[in-house]
C-alpha positions in Angstrom: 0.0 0.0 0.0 1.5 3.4 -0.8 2.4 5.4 2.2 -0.2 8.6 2.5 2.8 10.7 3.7 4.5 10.6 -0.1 1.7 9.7 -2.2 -0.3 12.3 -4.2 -2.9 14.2 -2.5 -6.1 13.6 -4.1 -8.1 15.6 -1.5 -9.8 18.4 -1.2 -7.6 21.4 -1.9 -4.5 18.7 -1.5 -4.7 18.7 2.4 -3.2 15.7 4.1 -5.1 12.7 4.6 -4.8 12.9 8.1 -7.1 9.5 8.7 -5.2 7.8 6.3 -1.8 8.4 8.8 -0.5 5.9 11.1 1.6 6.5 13.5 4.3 3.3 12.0 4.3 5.4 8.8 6.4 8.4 9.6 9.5 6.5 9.8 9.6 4.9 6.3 8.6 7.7 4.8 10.9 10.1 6.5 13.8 7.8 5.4 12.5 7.7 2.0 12.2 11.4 1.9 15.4 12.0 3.5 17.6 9.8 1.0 15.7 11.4 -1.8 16.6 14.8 -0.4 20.3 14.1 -0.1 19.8 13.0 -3.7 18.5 16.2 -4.9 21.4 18.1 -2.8 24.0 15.8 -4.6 22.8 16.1 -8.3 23.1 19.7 -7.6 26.6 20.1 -6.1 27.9 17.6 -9.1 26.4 19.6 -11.5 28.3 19.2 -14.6 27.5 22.8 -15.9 28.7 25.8 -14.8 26.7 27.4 -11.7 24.4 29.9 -12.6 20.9 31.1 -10.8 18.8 28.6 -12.4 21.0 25.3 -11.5 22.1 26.4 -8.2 20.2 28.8 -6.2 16.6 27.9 -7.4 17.5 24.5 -7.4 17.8 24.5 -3.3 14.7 26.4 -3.2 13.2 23.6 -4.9 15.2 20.6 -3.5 13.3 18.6 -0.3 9.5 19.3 -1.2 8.9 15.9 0.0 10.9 15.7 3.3 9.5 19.0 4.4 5.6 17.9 3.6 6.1 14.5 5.8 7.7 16.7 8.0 5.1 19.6 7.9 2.8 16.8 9.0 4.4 14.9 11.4 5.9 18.0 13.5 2.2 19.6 13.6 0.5 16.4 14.9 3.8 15.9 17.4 2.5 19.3 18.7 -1.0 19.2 19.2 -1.5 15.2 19.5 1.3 13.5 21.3 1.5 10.3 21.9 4.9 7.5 22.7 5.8 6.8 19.5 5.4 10.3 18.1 8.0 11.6 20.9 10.1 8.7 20.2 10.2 9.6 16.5 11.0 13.3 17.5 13.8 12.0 19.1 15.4 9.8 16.3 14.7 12.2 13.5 16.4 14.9 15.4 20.0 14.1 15.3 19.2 13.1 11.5 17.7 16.1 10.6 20.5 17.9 12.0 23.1 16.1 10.5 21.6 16.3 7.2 21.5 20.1 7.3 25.0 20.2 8.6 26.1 18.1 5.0 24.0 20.4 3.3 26.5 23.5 4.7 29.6 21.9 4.6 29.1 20.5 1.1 31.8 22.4 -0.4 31.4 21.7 -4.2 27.6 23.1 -3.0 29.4 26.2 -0.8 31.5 26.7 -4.5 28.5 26.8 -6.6 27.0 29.6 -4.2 30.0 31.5 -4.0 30.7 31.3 -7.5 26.9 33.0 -8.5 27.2 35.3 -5.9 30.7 36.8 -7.3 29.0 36.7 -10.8 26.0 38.6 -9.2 26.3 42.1 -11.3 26.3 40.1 -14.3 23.2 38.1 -14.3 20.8 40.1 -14.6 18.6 39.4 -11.5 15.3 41.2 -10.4 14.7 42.2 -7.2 13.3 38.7 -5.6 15.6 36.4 -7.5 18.8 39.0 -5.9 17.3 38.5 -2.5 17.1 35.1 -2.7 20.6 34.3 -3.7 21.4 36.9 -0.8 19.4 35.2 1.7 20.9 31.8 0.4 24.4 32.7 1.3 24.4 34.5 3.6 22.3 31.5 5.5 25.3 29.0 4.5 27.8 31.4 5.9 26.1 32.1 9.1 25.7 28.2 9.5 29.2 27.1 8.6 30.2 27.0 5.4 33.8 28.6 5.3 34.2 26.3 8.3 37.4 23.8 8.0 39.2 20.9 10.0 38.1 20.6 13.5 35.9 23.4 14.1 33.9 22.0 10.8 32.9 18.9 12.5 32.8 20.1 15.8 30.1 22.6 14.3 28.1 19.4 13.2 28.2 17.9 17.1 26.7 21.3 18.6 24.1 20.7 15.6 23.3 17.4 16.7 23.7 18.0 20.3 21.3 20.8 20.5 18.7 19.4 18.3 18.7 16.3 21.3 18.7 18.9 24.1 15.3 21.2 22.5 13.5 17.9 21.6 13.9 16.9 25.6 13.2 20.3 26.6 10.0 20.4 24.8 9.1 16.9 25.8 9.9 17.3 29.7 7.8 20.4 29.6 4.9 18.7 28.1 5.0 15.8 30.7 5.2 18.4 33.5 2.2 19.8 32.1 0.2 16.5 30.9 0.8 14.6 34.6 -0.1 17.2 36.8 -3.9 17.5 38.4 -5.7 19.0 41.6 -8.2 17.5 42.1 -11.5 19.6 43.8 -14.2 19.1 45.6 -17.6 20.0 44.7 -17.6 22.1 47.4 -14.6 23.9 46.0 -16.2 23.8 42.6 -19.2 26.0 43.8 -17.2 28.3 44.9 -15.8 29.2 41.1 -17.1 31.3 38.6 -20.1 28.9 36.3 -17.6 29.1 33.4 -14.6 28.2 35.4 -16.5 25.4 37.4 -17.7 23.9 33.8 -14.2 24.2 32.7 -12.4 22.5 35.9 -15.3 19.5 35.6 -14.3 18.9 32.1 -10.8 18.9 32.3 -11.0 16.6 35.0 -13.2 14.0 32.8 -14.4 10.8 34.4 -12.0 11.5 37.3 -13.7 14.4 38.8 -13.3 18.2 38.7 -10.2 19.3 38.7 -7.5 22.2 37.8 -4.9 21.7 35.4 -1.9 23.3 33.8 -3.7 24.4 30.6 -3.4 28.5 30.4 -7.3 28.9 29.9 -7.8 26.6 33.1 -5.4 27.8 35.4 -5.1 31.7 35.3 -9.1 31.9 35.8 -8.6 29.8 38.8 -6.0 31.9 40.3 -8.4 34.8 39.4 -11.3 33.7 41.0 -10.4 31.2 43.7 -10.7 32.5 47.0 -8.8 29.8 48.9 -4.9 31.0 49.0 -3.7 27.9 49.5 -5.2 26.3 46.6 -3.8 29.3 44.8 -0.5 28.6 45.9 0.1 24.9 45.2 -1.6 25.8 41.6 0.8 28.9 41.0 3.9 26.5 42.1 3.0 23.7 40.1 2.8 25.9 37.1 5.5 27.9 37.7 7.8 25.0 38.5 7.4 22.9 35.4 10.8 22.0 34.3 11.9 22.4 37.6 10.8 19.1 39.9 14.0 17.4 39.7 13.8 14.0 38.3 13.4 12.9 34.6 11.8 16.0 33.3 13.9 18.6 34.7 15.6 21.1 32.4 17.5 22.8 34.2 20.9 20.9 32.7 19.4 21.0 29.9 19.2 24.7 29.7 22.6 25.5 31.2 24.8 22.7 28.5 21.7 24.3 26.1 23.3 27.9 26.6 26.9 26.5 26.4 26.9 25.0 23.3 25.1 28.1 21.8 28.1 30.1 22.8 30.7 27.6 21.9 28.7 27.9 18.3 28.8 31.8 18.1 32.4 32.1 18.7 33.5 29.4 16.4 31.6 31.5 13.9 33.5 34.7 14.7 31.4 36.3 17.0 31.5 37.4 20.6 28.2 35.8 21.5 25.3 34.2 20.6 23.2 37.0 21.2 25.1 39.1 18.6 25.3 36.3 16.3 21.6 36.3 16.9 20.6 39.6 16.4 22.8 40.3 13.8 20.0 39.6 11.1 17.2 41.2 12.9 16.2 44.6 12.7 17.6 45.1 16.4 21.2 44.4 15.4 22.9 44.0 18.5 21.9 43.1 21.9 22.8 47.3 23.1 19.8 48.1 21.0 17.3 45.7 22.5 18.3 46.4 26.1 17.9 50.3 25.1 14.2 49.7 24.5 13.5 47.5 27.2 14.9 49.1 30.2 12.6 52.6 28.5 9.9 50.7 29.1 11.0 48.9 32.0 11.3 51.9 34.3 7.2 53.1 33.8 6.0 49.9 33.7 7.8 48.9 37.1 6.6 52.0 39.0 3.1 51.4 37.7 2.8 47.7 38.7 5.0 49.0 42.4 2.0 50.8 42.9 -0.4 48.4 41.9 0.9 46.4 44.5 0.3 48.5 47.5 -3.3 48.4 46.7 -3.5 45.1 46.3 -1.6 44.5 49.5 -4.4 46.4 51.5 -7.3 44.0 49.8 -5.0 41.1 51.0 -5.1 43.0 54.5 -8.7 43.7 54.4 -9.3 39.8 53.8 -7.4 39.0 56.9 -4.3 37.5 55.9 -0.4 38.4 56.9 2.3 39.2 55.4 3.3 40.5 51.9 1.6 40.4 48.8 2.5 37.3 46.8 2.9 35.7 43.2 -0.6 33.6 43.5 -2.5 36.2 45.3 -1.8 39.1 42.5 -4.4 37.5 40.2 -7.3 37.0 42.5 -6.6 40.5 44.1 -5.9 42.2 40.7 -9.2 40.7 39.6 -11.2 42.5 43.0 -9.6 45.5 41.8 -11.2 45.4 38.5 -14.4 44.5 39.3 -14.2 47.5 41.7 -12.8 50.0 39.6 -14.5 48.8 36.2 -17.1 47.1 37.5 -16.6 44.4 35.5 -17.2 40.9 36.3 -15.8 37.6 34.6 -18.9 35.9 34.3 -20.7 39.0 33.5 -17.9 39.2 30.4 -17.5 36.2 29.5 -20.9 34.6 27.8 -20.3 38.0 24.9 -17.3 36.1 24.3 -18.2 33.1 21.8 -15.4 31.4 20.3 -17.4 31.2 17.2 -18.9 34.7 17.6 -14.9 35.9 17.9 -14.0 33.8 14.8 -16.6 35.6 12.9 -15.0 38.6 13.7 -11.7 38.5 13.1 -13.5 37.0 9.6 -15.7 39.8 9.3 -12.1 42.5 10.0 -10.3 41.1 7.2 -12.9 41.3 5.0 -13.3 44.7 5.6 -10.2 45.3 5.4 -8.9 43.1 2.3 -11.5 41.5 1.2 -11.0 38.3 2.1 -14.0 35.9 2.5 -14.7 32.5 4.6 -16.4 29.7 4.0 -16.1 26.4 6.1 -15.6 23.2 4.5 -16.3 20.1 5.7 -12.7 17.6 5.4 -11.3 15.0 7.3 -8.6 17.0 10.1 -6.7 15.6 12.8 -9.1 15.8 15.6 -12.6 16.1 15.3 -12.5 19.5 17.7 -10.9 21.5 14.5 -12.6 23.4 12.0 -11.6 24.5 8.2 -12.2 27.2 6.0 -11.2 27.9 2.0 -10.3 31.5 2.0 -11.2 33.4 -1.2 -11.0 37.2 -2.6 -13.2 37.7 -5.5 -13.4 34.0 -6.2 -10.0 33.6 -6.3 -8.7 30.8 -4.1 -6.4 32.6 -1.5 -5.7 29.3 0.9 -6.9 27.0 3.4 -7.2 28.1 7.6 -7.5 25.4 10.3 -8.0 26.1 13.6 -7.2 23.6 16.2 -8.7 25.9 19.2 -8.9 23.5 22.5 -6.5 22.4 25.5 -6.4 18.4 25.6 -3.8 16.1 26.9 -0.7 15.6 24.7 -1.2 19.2 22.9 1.8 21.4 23.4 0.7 24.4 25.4 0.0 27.8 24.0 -1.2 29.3 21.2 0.7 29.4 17.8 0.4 30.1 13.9 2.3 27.1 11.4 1.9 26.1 7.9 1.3 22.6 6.0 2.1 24.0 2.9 4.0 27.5 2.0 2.5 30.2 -0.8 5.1 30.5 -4.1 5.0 30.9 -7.9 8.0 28.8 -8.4 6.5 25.7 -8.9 3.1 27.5 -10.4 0.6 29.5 -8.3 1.0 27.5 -4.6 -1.4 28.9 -1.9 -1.1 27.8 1.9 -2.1 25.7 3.9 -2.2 27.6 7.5 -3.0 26.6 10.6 -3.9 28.4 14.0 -3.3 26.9 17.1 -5.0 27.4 21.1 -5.2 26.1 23.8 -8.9 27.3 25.1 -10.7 25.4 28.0 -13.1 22.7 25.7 -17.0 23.6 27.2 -19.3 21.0 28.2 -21.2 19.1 25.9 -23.8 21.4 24.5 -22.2 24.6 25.4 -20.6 27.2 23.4 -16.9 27.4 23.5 -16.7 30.8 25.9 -13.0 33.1 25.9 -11.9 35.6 28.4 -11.7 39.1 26.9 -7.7 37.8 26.4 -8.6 34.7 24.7 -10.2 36.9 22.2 -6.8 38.6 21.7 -4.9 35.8 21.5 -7.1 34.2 18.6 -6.9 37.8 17.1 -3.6 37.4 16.8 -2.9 34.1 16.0 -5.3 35.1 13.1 -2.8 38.7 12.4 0.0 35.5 11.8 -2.4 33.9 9.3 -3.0 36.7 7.3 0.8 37.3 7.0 0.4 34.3 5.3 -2.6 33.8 3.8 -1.6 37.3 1.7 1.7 36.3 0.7 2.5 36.8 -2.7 5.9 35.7 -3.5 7.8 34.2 -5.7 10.2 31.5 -3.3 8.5 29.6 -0.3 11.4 30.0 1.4 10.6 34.0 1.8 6.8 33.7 1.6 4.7 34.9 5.1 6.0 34.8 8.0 9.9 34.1 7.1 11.1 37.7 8.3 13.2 38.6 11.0 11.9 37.2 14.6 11.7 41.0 15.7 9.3 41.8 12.5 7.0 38.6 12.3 5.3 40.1 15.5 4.3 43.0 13.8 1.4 41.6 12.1 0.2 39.3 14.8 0.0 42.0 17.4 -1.3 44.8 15.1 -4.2 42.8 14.0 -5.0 42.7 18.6 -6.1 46.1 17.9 -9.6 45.6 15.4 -11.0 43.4 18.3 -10.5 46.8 20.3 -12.7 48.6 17.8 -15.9 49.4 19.4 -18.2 48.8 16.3 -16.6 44.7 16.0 -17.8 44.3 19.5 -21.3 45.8 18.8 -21.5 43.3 16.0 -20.0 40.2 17.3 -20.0 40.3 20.9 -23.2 38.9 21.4 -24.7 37.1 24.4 -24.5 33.1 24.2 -27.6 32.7 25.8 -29.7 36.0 24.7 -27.7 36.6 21.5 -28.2 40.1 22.5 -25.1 42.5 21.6 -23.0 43.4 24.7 -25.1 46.7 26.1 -23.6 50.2 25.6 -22.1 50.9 29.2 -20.4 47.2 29.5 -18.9 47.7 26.3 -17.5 51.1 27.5 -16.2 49.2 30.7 -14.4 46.6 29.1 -12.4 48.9 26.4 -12.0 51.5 29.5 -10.3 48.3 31.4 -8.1 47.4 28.6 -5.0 48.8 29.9 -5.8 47.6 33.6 -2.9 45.8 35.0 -0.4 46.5 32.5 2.1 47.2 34.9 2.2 43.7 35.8 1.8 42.3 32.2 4.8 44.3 31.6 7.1 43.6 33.8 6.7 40.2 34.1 7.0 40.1 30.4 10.2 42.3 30.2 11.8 40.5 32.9 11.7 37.1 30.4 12.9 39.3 28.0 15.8 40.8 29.7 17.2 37.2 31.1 16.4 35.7 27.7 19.1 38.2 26.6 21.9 38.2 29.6 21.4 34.2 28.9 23.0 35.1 25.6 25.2 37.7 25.8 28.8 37.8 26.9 29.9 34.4 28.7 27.1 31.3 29.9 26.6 31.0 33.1 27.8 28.1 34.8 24.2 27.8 36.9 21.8 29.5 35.0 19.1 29.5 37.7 21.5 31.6 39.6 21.8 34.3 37.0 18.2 34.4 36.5 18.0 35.2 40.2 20.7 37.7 39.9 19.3 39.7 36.8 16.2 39.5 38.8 17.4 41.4 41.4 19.4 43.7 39.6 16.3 45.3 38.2 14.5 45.3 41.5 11.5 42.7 40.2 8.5 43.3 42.3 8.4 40.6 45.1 4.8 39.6 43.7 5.7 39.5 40.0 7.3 36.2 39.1 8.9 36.2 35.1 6.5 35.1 32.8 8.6 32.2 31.2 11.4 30.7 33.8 14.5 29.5 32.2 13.4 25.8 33.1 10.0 26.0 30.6 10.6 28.9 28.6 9.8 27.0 25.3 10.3 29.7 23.4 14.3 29.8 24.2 14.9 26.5 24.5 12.7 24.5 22.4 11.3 27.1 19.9 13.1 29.6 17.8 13.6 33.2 20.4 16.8 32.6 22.2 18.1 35.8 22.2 15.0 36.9 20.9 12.4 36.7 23.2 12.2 40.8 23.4 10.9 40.5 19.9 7.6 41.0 21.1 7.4 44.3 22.0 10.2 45.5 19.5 7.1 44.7 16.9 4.7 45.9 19.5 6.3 50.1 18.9 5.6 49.6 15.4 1.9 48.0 15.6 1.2 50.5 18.1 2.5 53.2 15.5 1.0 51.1 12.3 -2.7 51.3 14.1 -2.1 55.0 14.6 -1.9 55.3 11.0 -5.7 54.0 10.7 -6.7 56.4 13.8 -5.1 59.6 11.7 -7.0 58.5 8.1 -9.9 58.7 10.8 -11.3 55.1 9.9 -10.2 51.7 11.6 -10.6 50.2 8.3 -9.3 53.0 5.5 -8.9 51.2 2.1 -6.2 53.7 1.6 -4.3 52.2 4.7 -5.5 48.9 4.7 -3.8 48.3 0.8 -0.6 50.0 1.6 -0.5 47.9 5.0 -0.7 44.9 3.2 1.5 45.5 -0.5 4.1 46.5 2.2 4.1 44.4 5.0 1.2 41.1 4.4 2.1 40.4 1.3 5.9 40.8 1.4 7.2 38.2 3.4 11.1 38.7 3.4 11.5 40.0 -0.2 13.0 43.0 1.3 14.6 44.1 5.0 12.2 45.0 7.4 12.7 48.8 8.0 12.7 49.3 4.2 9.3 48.0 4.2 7.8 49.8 7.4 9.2 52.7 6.2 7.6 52.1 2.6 4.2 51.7 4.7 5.1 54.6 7.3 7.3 56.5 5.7 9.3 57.0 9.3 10.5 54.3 11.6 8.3 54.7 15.1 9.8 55.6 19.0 8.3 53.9 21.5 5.8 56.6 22.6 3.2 54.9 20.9 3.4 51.5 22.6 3.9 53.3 26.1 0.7 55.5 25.4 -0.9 52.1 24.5 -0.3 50.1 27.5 -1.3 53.0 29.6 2.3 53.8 30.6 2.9 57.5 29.0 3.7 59.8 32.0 0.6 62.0 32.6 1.4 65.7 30.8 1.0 68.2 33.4 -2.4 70.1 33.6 -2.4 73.6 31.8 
């Protein structure tokens, strides 16, 4: 029988089969794949004729279609559906992967092909995309190797190897940490919750009983709204200690060897560091620039949340408890503080928050905006919990969107934008396959699917990452969507945050799940008014990651890396009841994703949404046609055929300050009255 994974795909819009997949497949064909891809890289290094663009450069951009769509595949389902065997496979294919990219780089009949185009350059006559591809293409083998020799060549392939071992168990201790751990509750601890939360904590418990778990959407509503401290402490603990229990899942010498070899890496390559071999490429350039922006924010945001904690403090007192405000009480307390100031209530919230009713929406905002239309199709998907849409402009078929939106057991935590299949021309008109990612709480049988006002902003802005896609229009894969610089890919995630902001998409779509009344005038006013509330400890606990992220990387490792953190912690004067928002044993994003050094990328992309929305606000429409086509010819549809500041400026005309993003989180010193 031919193996689904490498067969034709003679499905709607050429999906994967995904109920044709079995689990004892993945191995054949990734071998088959992978021998067939060291093929293709042979034929063209050998290459009798002389090396030209054609032969060489597009060549690689065509070589390994079919190792990266059984990979596409297999990687996504690793993520959102893990099982034994798929984590075993992770950790055989690794190494191979690894050691297959390193014979890619240090090829050096392959290396003298590159280099011999690249001198040639002025004379071939190259437009714009095909110049930054053969660009991007060397400059990728030099930064990875290339004019590597003797030792420090094959040293350079054990890092490789060594570090693709190290993220796989990174991720996979994390996930166990967060798969294995329960507390359980009684009913009478159950009534005692929010409706929504206590419908959530009974089905995440199942068959077992009610009970709170380490998924996101579970666990912050619970240290919102539960009034029992200790329960709120063993829950903040366990989640803030994943990674960190000692025994088989700890990653905490995972992290410190993880950091060494990084370094080790950097300085075989020339550099100081691995943060400046890091940041080299983005639009930051060296780590000097992105500790400049984050200590200007730092300082407001530190003093705002310094103050928050006093008040929070006295509601701790008022309750009759001792002692300082800490980690697990700021939640609960925060959330007394905003239903007294705003006057706004979860469980009064929540119900005008529909999953489907916030899909619509962030449907009904690119529409509006690029006239983009949705319809759902009905094709067999990994899990019966996932939805599909074809996405069309003016009948023209513009991709596919999945979204995989519920917490389960085995599913990576967090929420996340990937692809199937990337949009070119290359190979003839290629639209994508995309694919959005969350980890909501899964309602009760017969209940809408309900999200916190920051749910609704996540899926936003999972969806800004699909649109980056979705609106490519490229010639090479490889610099379709979201392939930009770590420190510009943010930029349309977090920009498109702001529509579900815009008062007249709540009036639309924010519509009671019982009622299906809209959300009345004065709550709606209530909730935007509240949308900056606690941004002081957002902040902070979000700069803080940042921050380590980048001492982590910069200059010499440290030898204990929990010590450092603690250190750099202190050195900023970190609010006793603020803990980091990613600790260096299950920050994913460093160790098992694609951020190290680069975790700050966030709100480097937040001071240019902040400034890109602004240009909306001064065309005085949320949803100008004017704006809306220059925002995407210059950013959505782009992908990396130029350098990031070239293309903001194209759509700005002026590379933003911060002032924006401070005014936006409610951080902009008050001017003085006249």
């Amino acid at each position: 029988m031919t193996n689904p994974l490498l067969a034709p795909r003679n499905t709607p819009f050429t999906l994967p089969d995904f109920p044709a997949i079995a689990d004892d497949q993945f191995a054949p064909a990734f071998e088959e794949a992978l021998e067939e891809a060291r093929s293709e890289i042979e034929r063209i290094a050998t290459n009798p004729e002389a090396p030209d663009f054609a032969n060489t450069i597009e060549a690689l951009e065509r070589q390994g279609k079919s190792l990266h769509d059984v990979l596409s595949v297999f990687y996504f389902l690793a993520s959102v559906d893990s099982n034994d065997t798929r984590q075993a496979l992770q950790r055989e294919f690794g190494p191979k992967l690894a050691s297959y990219r390193t014979d890619i780089v240090q090829n050096p009949a392959l290396f003298q092909r590159i280099e011999a185009v690249w001198q040639a350059r002025s004379d071939l006559g190259l437009d714009d995309q095909e110049a930054r591809l053969l660009y991007l293409t060397r400059r990728s083998f030099v930064r990875a190797g290339a004019a590597l020799e003797g030792e420090a060549r094959e040293r350079m392939r054990a890092i490789g190897q060594r570090m693709s071992e190290l993220s796989t168990a990174f991720g996979q201790n994390l996930l166990a940490d967060e798969r294995d751990w329960r507390m359980p509750l009684s009913e009478a601890q159950v009534e005692g919750l929010p409706a929504f939360l206590a419908d959530a904590v009974r089905e995440a418990g199942g068959e077992e009983g009610p009970a709170v778990t380490l998924s996101r959407s579970v666990l912050v509503p619970f240290l919102q709204s539960c009034p029992d401290r200790a329960l709120r402490r063993r829950a903040w603990e366990a989640w803030t200690g994943r990674g960190a229990g000692g025994g088989e899942t700890d990653n905490r010498a995972i992290v410190a060897e993880t950091l060494a070899l990084r370094h080790e890496r950097a300085q075989l390559l020339g550099y100081d560091d691995y943060a400046s071999w890091q940041l080299e490429t983005e639009m930051a350039k060296t780590p000097d620039a992105v500790r400049g922006l984050l200590m200007e924010v730092w300082t407001p945001a530190r003093a705002a949340a310094d103050a928050d904690a006093e008040r929070l403090e006295k509601l701790l007192h008022a309750d009759g408890e001792t002692g300082p405000l800490e980690p697990w009480d700021w939640r609960y307390y925060s959330e007394k503080l905003r239903r007294s100031e705003h006057d706004l209530d979860e469980e009064e919230v929540k119900p005008y928050f529909q999953l489907a009713r916030m899909t619509e929406a962030a449907f009904d905002c690119a529409n509006r905006l690029f006239g983009l239309e949705f319809r759902e199709i009905d094709v067999p998907l990994h899990t019966p919990d996932a939805f599909a849409w074809e996405v069309t402009r003016d009948g023209r078929h513009m991709g596919v969107l999945i979204g995989d939106y519920f917490a389960r057991p085995g599913k990576r935590s967090g929420a996340w934008c990937t692809t199937l299949r990337d949009q070119e021309t290359l190979s003839g008109e290629i639209r994508p396959h995309v694919l959005n990612v969350c980890n909501f709480a899964k309602p009760s049988k017969g209940k809408p699917a309900l999200l916190s006002f920051d749910d609704a902003r996540t899926l936003f802005h999972e969806f800004g990452h699909a649109l980056h896609q979705l609106l490519s229009d490229v010639r090479y894969a490889s610099m379709s969507g979201t392939s930009v610089p770590r420190d510009f890919v943010e930029l349309p995630s977090q920009l498109y945050e702001h529509w579900l902001e815009v008062p007249e998409v709540l009036t639309k779509h924010a519509l009671h799940a019982e009622t299906g009344d809209a959300m009345p005038q004065a709550l709606l006013d209530r909730v935007l008014a509240a949308a900056t509330f606690d941004t002081g400890f957002q902040t902070v606990e979000y700069i803080a990651s940042a921050l380590v992220d980048l001492d982590f990387h910069q200059g010499r490792p440290p030898a204990d890396p929990m010590q450092r953190q603690a250190e750099v912690l202190e050195e900023l004067g970190m609010p006793r009841a603020i803990a980091m928002r990613h600790a260096a044993p299950h920050f994913a994003h460093v160790f098992a994703g694609g951020y190290a050094s680069s975790y700050y990328s966030y709100m480097w992309s937040e001071v240019m949404d902040a400034d890109a929305f602004a240009a909306f606000a001064e065309a005085g429409d949320p949803f100008d046609a004017g704006v809306a086509a220059r925002l995407e010819e210059m950013v959505l549809s782009a992908g990396g055929r130029q350098e990031p500041d070239e293309l903001y400026l194209a759509f700005r005309g002026r590379l933003p300050g911060p002032e924006a993003l401070l005014q936006g989180r409610g951080l902009a010193p008050t001017p003085p009255a006249a």
